[in-house]
C-alpha positions as CSV (number, residue, x, y, z in Angstrom):
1,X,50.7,110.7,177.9
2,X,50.1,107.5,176.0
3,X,46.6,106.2,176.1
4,X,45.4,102.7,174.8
5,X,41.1,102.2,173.4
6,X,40.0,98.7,173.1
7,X,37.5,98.7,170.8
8,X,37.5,100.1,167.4
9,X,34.2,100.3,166.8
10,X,32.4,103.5,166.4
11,X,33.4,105.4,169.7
12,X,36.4,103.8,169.9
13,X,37.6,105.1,166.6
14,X,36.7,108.7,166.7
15,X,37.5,109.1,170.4
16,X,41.4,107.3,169.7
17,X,41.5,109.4,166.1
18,X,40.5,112.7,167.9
19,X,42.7,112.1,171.0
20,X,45.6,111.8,168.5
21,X,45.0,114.8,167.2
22,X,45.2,116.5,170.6
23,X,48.6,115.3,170.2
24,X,48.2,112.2,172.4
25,X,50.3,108.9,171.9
26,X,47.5,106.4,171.3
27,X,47.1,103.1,170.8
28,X,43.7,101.1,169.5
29,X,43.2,97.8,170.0
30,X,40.8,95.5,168.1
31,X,40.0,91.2,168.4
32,X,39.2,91.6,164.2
33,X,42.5,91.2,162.5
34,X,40.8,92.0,159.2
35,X,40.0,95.6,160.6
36,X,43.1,96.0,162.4
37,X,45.0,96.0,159.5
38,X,43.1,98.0,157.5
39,X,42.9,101.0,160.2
40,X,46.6,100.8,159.5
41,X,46.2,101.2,156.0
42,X,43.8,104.3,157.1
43,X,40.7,102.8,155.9
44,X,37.9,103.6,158.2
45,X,35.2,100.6,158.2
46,X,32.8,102.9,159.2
47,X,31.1,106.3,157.5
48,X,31.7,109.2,159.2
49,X,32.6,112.8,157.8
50,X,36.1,113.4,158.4
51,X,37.4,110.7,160.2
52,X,39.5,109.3,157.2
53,X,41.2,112.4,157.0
54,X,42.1,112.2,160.7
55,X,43.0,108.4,160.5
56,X,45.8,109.1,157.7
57,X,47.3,112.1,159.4
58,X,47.9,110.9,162.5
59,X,48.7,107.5,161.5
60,X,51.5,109.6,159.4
61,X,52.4,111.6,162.6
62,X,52.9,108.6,164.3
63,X,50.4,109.5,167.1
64,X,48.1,106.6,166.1
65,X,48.4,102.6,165.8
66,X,46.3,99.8,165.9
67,X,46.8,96.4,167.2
68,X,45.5,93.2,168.5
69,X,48.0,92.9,170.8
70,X,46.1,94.2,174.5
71,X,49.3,93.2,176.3
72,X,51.8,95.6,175.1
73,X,49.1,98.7,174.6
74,X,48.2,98.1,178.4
75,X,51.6,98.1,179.4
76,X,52.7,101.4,177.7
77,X,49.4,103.0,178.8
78,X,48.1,105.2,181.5
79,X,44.6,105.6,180.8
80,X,43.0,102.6,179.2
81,X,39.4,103.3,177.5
82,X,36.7,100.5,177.1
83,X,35.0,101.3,174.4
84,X,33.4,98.5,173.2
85,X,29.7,97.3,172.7
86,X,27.3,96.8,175.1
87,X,24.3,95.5,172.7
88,X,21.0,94.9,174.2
89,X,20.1,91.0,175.7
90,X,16.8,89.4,174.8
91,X,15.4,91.0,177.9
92,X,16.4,94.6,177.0
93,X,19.4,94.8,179.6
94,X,22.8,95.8,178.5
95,X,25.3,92.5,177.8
96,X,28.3,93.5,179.0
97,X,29.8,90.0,177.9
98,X,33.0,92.2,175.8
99,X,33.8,95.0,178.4
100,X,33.5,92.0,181.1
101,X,36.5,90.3,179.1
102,X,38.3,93.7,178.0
103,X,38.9,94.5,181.9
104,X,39.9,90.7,182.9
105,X,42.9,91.0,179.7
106,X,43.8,94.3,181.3
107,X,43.7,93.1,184.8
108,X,45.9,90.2,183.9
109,X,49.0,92.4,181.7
110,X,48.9,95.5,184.0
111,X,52.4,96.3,185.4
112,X,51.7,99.5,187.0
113,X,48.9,102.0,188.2
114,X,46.0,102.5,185.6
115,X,43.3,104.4,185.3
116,X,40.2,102.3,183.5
117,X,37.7,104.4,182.1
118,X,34.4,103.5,180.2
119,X,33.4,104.8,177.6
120,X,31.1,101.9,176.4
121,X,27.3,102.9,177.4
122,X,27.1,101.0,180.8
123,X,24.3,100.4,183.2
124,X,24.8,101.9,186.6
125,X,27.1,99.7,188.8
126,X,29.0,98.7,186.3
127,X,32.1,100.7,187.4
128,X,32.3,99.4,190.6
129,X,31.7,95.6,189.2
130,X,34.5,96.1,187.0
131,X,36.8,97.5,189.3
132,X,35.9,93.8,191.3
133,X,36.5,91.8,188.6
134,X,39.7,93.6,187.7
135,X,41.1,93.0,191.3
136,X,40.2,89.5,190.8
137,X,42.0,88.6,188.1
138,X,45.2,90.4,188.8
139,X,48.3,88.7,188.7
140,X,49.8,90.9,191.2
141,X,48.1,93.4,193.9
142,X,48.2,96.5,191.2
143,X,46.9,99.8,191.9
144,X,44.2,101.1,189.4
145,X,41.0,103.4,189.2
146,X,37.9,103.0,187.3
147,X,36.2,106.0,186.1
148,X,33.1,106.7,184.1
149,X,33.7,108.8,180.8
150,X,30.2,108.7,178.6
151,X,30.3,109.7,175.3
152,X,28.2,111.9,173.7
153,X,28.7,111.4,170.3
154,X,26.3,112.1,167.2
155,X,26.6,110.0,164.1
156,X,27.7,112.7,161.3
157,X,29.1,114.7,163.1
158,X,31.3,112.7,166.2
159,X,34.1,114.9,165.1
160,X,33.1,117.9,166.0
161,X,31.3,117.0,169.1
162,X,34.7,115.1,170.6
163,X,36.3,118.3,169.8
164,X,33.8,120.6,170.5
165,X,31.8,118.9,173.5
166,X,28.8,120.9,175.5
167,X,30.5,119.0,178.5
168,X,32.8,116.7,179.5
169,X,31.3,114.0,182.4
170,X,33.8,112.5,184.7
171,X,32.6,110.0,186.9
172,X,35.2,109.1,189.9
173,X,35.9,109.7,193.6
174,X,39.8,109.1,192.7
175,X,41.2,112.4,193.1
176,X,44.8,111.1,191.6
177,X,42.0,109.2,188.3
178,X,40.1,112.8,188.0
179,X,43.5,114.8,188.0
180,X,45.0,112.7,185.2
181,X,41.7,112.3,183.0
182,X,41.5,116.6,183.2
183,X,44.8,116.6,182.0
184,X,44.2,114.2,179.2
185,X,41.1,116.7,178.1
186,X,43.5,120.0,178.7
187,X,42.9,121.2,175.1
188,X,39.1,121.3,175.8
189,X,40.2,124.1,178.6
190,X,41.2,126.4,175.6
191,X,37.7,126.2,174.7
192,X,36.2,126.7,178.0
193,X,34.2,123.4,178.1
194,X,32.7,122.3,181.2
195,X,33.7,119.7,183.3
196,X,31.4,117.8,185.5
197,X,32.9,115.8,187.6
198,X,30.4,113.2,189.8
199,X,30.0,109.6,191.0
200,X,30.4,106.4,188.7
201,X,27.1,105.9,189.3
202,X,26.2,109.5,188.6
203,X,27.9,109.3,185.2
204,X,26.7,106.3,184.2
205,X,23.3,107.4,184.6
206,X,24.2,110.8,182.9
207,X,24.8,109.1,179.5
208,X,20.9,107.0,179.9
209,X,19.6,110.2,181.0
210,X,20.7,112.6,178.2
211,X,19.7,109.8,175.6
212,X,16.5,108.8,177.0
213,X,15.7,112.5,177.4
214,X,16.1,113.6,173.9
215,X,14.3,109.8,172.6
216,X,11.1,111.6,174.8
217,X,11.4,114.6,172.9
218,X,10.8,112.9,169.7
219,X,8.4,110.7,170.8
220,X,6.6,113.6,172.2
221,X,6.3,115.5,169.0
222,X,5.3,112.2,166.9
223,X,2.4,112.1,169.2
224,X,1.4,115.5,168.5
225,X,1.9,115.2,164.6
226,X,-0.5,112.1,165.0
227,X,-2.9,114.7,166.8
228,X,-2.5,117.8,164.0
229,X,-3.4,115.2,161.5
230,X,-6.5,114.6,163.6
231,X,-7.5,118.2,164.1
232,X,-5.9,119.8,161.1
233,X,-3.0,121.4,161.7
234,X,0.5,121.5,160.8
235,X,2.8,120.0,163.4
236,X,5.5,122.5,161.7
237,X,4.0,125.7,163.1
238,X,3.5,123.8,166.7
239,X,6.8,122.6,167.1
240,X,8.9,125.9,165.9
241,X,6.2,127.7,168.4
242,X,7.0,125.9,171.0
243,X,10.6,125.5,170.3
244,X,11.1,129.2,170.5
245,X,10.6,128.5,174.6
246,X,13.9,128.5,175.8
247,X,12.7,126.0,178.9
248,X,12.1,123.2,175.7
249,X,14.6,124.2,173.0
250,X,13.8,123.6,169.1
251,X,15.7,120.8,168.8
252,X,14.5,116.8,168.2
253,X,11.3,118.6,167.6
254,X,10.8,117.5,164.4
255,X,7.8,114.9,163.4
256,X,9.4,111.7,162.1
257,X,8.9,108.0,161.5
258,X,10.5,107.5,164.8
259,X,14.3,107.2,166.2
260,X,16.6,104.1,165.5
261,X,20.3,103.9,165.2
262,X,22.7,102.2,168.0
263,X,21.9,104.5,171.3
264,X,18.5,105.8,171.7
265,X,16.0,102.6,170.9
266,X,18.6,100.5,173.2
267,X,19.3,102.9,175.7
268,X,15.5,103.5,176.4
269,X,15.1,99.7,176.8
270,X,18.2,99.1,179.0
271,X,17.0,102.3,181.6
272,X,13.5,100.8,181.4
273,X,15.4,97.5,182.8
274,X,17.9,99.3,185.4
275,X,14.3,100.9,186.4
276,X,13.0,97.3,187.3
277,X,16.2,96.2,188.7
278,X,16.2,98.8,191.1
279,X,12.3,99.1,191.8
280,X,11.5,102.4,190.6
281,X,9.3,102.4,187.6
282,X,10.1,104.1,184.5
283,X,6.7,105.1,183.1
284,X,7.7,108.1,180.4
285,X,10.5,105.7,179.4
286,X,8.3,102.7,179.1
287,X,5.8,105.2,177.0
288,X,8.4,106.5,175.1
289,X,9.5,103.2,173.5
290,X,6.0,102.1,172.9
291,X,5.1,105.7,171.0
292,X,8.1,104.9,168.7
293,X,7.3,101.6,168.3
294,X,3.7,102.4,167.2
295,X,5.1,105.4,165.1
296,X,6.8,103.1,162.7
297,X,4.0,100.7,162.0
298,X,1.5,103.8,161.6
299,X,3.7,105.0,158.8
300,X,2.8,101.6,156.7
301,X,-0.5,102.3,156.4
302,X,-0.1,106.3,155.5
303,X,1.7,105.1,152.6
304,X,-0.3,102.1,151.5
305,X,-4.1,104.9,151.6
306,X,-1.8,107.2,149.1
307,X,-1.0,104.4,147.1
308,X,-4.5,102.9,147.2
309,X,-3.3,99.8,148.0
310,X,-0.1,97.9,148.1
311,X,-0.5,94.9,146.3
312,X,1.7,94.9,143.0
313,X,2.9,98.5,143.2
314,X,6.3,99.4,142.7
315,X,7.6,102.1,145.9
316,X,10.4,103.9,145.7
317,X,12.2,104.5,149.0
318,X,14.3,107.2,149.2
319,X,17.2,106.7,152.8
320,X,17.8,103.5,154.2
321,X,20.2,105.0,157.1
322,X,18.6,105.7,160.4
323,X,20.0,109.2,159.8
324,X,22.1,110.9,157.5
325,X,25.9,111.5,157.4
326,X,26.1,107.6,158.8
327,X,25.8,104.4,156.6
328,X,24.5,103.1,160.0
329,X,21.4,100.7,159.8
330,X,20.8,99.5,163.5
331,X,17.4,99.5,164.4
332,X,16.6,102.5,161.2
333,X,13.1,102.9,161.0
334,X,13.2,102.0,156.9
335,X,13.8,98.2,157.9
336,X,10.7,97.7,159.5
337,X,9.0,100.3,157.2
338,X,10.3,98.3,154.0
339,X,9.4,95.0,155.3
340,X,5.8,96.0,155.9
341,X,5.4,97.3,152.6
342,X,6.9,93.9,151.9
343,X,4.8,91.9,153.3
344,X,1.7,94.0,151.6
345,X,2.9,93.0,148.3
346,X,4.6,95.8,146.8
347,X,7.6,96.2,144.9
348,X,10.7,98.3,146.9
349,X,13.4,99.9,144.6
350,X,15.5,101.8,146.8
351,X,18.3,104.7,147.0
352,X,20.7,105.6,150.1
353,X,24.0,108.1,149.4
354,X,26.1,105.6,151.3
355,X,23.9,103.1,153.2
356,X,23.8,100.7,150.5
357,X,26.2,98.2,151.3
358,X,24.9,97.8,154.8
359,X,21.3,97.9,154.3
360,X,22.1,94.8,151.5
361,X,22.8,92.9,154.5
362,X,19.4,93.3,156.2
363,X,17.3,93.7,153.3
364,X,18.9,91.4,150.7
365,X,15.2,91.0,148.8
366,X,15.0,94.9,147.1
367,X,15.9,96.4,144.4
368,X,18.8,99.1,144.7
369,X,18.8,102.0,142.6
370,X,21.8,104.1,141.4
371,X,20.8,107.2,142.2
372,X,17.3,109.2,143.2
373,X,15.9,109.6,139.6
374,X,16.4,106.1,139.1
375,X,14.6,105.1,142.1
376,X,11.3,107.6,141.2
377,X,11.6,106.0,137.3
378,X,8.5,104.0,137.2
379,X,7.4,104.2,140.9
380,X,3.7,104.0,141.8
381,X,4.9,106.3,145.1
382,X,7.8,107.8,146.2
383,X,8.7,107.4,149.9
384,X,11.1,110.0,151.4
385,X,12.4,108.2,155.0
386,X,16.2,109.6,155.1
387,X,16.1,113.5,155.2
388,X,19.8,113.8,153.3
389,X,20.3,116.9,151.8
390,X,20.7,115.9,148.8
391,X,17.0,115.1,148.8
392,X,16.0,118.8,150.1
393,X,16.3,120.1,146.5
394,X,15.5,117.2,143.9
395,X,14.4,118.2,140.5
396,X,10.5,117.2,141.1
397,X,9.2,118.1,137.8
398,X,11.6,115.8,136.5
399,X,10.8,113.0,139.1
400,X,7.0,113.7,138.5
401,X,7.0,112.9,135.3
402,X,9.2,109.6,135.3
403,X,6.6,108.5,138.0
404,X,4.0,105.9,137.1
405,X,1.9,107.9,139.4
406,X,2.2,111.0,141.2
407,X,2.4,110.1,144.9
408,X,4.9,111.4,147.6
409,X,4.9,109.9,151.2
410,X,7.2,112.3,153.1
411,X,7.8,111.0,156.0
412,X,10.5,113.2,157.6
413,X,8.8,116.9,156.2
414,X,11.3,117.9,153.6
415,X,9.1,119.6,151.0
416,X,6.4,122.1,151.4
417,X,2.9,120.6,151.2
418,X,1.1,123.2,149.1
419,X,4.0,123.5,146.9
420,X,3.9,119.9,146.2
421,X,0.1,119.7,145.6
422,X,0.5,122.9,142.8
423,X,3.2,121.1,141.3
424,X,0.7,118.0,140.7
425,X,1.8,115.5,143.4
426,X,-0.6,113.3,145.8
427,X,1.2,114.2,148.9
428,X,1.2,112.9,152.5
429,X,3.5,114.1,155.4
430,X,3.8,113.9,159.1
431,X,1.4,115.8,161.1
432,X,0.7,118.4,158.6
């Protein structure tokens, strides 16, 4: 089978690398020349564990291509992916502006049946409006089925979960479209992974659903760190005791300066609009966002009382990343926790493994260290917003006493309170 993914972004990358390595003829298509050719070259634009290795290999097998040319890789394909971005609109809905004119170039090269399936996070309805517009702009009366096919994919490790998915969603009432996208996951059989097949608007839901489900989970626990600071607790104990219910599950349980990256903070904003568009309120949603939003801007304040002020002293911020394993800075919680800081005078030197380069981009007006130590060297407090694990085992003696002053903001929990206070560190954490 030959498939085609326009797009090359993020999902369209790993989901045409790992199709390729299922042994799939696949073809990726891009508009950016400049990153078209150097996918060929097997440079990755993006940071992700593993995917350069997968790029070069099949790119040698000669399962893999890239190309701007969306006429010839519709042509040769079967199954055409849309995997490009939906980012939010000033009013929080999805702009589907670039899968809008991905399906009108298909519409107008196809030459035989396809099946269109989106992989681009969509609002419900989209299917069956692309399925119109693709009718529309045929050349000639051509059969061809649009079918939902969410991804699920977490930064750091989008590798392993395309190749080792809790589920596969198919969203069609095609049974010739459902046939032919099984067959296209057949390796995931070997596996046993479960199919679910449902509606277009059932799967395009789905993908909202899952993300804005696990966004409440965080937001849920942020609310009751905020509370354990209040009645003197340690949001650690709660969460692992209430984790250990298997009706909640320990996981996104963990106290935080809130969720960022590409999916959740838009995601929650574009259900909370499909909510209004369809007149059934989205109140948890709605609270959701607002918790997160107020988590952030709480964390300014915990850091500027264990600094005793702001005003002329020099912060070291360790993660810039909205998470590790990504060099991703969409919507991190550092950008808005770096501009307050900012904005109350202090001084930001900061450190990310591989983030640098992007977060330049947004925060152009900091200092960037070389490594941790560097960072700490001088610092009137040290900031901890990225939990890498590189930072899990730092030499703190050493960054102690390169310190100015012995202050540690930890805002995602890494080290052990009591620890920290023996050691001679001013410490501050979430909910504990």
């Amino acid at each position: 089978m030959h498939i085609a993914v326009i797009g090359s972004g993020y999902v369209g990358l790993v989901t045409g690398a790992c199709f390729a390595e299922f042994g799939v003829d696949v073809t990726c298509v891009d508009v950016d020349v400049a990153k078209i050719e150097r996918l060929a070259r097997g440079e990755s634009p993006i940071y992700e564990p593993g995917l350069d290795q997968l790029l070069v290999k099949n790119l040698q097998a000669g399962r893999l291509r890239f190309t701007t040319d969306i006429e010839a890789a519709t042509k040769q394909s079967l199954v055409i992916f849309l995997a490009v971005g939906t980012p939010p609109r000033a009013d929080g809905a999805a702009d589907l502006t670039f899968i809008e004119k991905a399906a009108c170039s298909i519409a107008q090269h196809m030459d035989s049946y396809k099946v269109i399936a989106t992989k681009s996070t969509v609002p419900v309805g989209t299917g069956k409006h692309l399925a119109c517009l693709v009718r529309k702009h045929q050349i000639h009366p051509i059969e061809f089925s649009v079918v939902s096919n969410p991804e699920f994919l977490r930064e750091g490790s989008a590798i392993s979960d395309f190749m080792r998915p809790d589920r596969v969603v198919i969203g069609s009432s095609d049974p010739e479209a459902i046939a032919i996208m099984r067959d296209l996951y057949r390796p995931l059989y070997l596996i046993e992974t479960p199919f679910v097949i449902t509606s277009l608007e059932g799967a395009e839901l789905t993908k909202y659903a899952a993300n804005a489900f696990l966004a409440t989970k965080i937001s849920f626990i942020n609310e009751i760190a905020s509370l354990c600071e209040k009645v003197g607790c340690d949001v650690h104990d709660v969460a692992r005791a209430i984790g250990m219910d298997r009706r909640i599950g320990a996981k996104f349980l963990h106290a935080g300066p809130g969720f960022g990256g590409s999916c959740f903070p838009k995601d929650t904003m574009a259900l909370s609009v499909i909510g209004q568009q369809y007149s059934s309120p989205t109140k948890i949603i709605d609270a959701v966002i607002e918790v997160n939003r107020q988590q952030r801007l709480s964390m300014i304040p915990k850091i500027e009382n264990l600094a005793n002020g702001l005003e002329g002293k020099r912060v070291a911020v360790l993660g810039l990343a909205f998470k590790p394993e990504t060099d991703d800075m969409r919507d991190a919680p550092s950008v808005e926790i770096v501009q307050g800081l900012l904005t109350r005078g202090a001084k930001v030197i900061a450190y990310d493994p591989v983030a640098r380069d992007e977060a330049e981009k947004i925060l152009p007006q900091i200092e960037y260290a070389v490594d941790e130590y560097e960072a700490a060297n001088g610092a009137d407090v040290l900031v901890f917003v990225t939990e890498w694990n590189q930072f899990r085992a730092l030499d703190m003696d050493r960054i102690r006493n390169s310190m100015r002053a012995a202050r540690v903001a930890d805002l995602r929990n890494i080290y052990d309170p009591t620890n920290m206070r023996e050691m001679g560190f001013e410490y501050v954490g979430v909910g504990r």
